[in-house]
N, C-alpha and C positions, 0 to 999 in steps of 0.2 A: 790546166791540163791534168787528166785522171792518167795515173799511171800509179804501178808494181812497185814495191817496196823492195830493197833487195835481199835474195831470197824468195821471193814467192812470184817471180817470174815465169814458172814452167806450171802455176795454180792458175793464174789469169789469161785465158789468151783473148785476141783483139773484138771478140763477138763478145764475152762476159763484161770487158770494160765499155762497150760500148751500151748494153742493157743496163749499168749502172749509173752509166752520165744519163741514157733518158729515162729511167723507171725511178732512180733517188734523187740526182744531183739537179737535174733540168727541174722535174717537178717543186725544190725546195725554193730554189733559186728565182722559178717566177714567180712567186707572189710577191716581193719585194715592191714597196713603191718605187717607182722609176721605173723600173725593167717594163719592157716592151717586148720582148724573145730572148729566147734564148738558139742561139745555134750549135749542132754539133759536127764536130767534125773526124774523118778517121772511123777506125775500126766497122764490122762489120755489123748492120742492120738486119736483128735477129730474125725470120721469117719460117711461117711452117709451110713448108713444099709438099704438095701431093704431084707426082708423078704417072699420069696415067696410062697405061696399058691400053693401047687405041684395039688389040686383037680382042682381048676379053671386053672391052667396049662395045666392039661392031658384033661378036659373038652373043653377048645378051640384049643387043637391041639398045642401048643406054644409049642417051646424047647427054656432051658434055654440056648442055643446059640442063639438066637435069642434078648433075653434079655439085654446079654452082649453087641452085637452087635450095640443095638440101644442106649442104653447110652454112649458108646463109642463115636457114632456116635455124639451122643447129646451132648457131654461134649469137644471140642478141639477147638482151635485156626486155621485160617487157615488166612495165609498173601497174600496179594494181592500189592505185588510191593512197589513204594513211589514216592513221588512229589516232584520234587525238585522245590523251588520257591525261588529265591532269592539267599542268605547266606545259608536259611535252608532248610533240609528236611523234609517232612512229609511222614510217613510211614502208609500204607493201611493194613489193618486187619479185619478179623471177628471173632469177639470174640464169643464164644458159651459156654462158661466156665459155669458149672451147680454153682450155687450158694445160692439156699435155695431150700427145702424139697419139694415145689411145683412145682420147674422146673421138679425135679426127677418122682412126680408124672403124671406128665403130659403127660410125655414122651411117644410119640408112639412107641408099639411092633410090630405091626402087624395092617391090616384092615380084615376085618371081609364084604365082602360084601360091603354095604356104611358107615359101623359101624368102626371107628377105634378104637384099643383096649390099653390102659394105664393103662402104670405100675400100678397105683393105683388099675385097676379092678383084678390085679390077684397078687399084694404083700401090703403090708404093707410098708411104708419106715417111718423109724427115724433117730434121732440121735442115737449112737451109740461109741464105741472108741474099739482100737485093743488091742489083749491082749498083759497084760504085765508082766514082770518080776520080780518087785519089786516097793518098794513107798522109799520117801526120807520125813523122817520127822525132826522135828529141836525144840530144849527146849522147847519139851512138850507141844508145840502149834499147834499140827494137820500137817496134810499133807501141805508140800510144793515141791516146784519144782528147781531143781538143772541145772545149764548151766557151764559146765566145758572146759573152751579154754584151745585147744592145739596149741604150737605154732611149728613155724616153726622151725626142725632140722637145727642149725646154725645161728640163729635169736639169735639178740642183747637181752637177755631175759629184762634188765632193761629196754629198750627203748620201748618193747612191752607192757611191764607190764604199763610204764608210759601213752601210748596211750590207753590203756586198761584203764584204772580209767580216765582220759577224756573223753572218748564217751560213758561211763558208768554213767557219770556224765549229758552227755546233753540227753541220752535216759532217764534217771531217770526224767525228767523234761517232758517227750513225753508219757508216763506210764498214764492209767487210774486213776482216782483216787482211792485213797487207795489200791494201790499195788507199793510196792517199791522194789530195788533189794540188798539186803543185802549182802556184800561178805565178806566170813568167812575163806578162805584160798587164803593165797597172799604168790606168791611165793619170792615177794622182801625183805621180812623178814629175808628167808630161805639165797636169798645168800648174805644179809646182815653179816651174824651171819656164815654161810660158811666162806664167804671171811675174815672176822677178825678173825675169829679161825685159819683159814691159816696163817695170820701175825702173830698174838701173838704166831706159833708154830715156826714159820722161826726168829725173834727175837729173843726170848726167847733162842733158839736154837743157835744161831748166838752171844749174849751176854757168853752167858754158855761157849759155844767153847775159847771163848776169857781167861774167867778168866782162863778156866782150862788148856788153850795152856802154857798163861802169865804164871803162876803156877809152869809148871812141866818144863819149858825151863829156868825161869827163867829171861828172857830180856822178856821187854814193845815190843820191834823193834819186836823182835823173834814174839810175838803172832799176832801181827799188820801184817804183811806179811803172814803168815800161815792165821788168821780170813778170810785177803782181798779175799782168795782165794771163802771163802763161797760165797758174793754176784756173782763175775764172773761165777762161775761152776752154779750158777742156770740161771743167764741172758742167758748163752750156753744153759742150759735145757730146757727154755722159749723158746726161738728161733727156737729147733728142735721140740720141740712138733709142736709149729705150723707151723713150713714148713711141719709136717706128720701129720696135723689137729687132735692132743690126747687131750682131753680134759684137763683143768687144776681142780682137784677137793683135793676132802681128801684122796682118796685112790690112787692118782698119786702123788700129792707132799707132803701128807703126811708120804711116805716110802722114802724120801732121808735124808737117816742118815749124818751128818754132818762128825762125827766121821771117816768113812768110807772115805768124799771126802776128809779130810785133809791128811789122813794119810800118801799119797805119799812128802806131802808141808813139813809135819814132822819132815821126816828122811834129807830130802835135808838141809831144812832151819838151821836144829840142826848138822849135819855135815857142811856147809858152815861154821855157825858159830864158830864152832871148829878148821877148817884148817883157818880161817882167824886169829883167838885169838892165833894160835900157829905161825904164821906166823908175826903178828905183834911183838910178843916175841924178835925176830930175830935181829927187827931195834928199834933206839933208837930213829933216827931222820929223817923222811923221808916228803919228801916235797907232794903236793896235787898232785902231778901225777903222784910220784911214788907209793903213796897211791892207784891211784884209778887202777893204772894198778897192785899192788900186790893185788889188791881185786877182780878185774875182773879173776885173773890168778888162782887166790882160789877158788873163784866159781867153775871157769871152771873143775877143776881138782875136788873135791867135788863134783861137782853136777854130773859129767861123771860116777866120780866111786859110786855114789847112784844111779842113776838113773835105774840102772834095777831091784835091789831089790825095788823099790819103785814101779814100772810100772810094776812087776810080781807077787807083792800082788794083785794090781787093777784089772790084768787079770784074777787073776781066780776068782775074785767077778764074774766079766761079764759073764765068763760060769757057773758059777751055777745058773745064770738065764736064762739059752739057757732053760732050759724044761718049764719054763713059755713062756716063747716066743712059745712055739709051743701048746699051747692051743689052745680050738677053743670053738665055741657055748656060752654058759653062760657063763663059766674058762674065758674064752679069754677073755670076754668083760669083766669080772672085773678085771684079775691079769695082763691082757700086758698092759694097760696103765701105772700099776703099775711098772713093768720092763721094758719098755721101757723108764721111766722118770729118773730111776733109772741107767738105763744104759746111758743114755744122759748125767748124772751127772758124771758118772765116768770117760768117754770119756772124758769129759770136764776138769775135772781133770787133768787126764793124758796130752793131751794139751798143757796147766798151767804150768805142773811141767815141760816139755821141755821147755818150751821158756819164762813165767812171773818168777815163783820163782827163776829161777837164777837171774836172770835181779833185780828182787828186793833186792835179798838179797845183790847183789854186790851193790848198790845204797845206801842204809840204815844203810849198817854195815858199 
């Protein structure tokens, strides 16, 4: 936000600040990698007004196309090639660019005989500014002027933000006196305070899972192999989002129930351990590789005959989010990233319990 310094309030009024956010501030602000515009908002859009006198119009014959025509004329650029000399070029130009109130007036409409006729003798011209829509004011200190960057779709937002308060910083030093740029909404707060709600719900989440696994199985091993599955099924979920570029937020990994992804590692891990504990009953004395081969052989057999009850709960999670998935327009763009991240996890799951939890459990037990 550009605004008055106190004290030099009654130096600036709302047309000056507004010529400053788009003639220094906007111009510095968009070269910036990231940035994709800049918008302003507030005070008054500076404009030179010609007011014409329709009597002394109709009384010399002038049409207001003829008007347009010669300050058109009067006001453009026109390039003329370049030099090369050396290393460098120099580039040729005629600048005609109208720049104060008396070039406007001078300007020839028309000749008259050997009389030529100026804008002055048949309008009025001023300062002026275009209409507008609204003002932006700020604690109660009068009008000021708002510059709102938009960054680029896919841009690093911290790196932009970071560049953003640097050249924010040496324009603030290039600013008139007593005007400075005050910035009152900064998006790296936001995914500050995002990104750590995200952890502390994945933790949180991730620790809970454990005691309540450890809990109701009963073995440390048993929760430790069922937990591990959590971090793997989201680094899976991480991995396809961004092979299908879905955003990571609170309402995509927000919605991956924990509960949900273990439930297949559950039933496996807690039947292994069961046909292994009945199966070690058996032998009194068995040396380390008749061990690891009667554990691998329990797995196998346990995890065969769970594995479809376990992998035909997970499926029909996934189709009851086939009608999210086919959303479209606003629906779509908040509830599929939502099921798609959701279904990435379960996928990943599923996975997991073919080919890691056996593997583990045989290994641990």
């Amino acid at each position: 936000m550009l605004e008055t310094e106190p004290g030099y309030e009654d130096q600036y009024d709302a047309t000056q600040l507004r010529s400053i956010q788009d003639w220094i501030v906007k111009r510095e602000l968009s070269g910036i990698d990231g940035v994709v515009e800049i918008n302003t908002w507030g005070g008054y859009l500076k404009q030179y007004e010609v007011a014409i006198n329709s009597a002394k119009l109709s009384a010399l014959n002038i049409k207001i196309s003829d008007i347009l025509t010669a300050l058109q004329a009067d006001n453009s650029i026109s390039g003329g090639g370049y030099i090369e000399k050396n290393d460098q070029v120099l580039f040729i130009r005629g600048d005609g660019k109208i720049d104060s109130l008396d070039k406007i007036r001078n300007t020839v409409v028309s000749i008259k005989g050997d009389k030529p006729i100026y804008i002055k003798d048949i309008a009025q011209v001023d300062f002026g500014h275009a209409p507008r829509y609204g003002a932006i004011t700020g604690n109660d200190e009068g009008e000021k002027v708002l510059g709102q960057i938009m960054m680029l779709k896919g841009a690093n937002s911290q790196k932009v933000i970071n560049s953003v308060k640097e050249r924010v910083a040496e324009i603030q030093s290039n600013l008139p006196e007593g005007v400075k740029i005050n910035p009152f909404l900064d998006r790296s707060e936001l995914i500050s305070k995002t990104t750590f709600k995200i952890t502390e719900n994945l933790v949180l989440g991730f620790i809970i899972v454990i005691f309540v696994v450890v809990l109701i199985l009963g073995d440390i091993r048993s929760g430790i192999i069922v937990a591990s599955v959590i971090p793997l099924c989201l680094l899976f979920t991480l991995t396809m989002m961004y092979i299908f570029k879905i955003d990571a937020n609170l309402m995509s990994l927000g919605a991956i129930d924990f509960g949900i992804i273990i439930d297949g590692a559950v039933i496996i891990v807690e039947y292994c351990a069961f046909e292994i504990t009945q199966r070690f009953r058996k032998y009194n004395q068995l040396n380390k590789e008749e061990i690891r081969n009667l554990n691998d052989q329990a797995t196998f057999v346990s995890a065969s005959k769970m594995m479809g009850s376990a992998i035909f709960g997970q499926v029909i999670i996934l189709i009851v989010f086939l009608p999210i998935l086919s959303l479209t327009n606003v629906e779509g763009k908040m509830f599929r990233p939502m099921a798609l991240a959701f279904s990435f996890a379960i996928i990943g799951a599923i996975i997991l319990c073919l080919t890691y939890v056996p593997v583990a459990a045989s290994l641990f037990y």
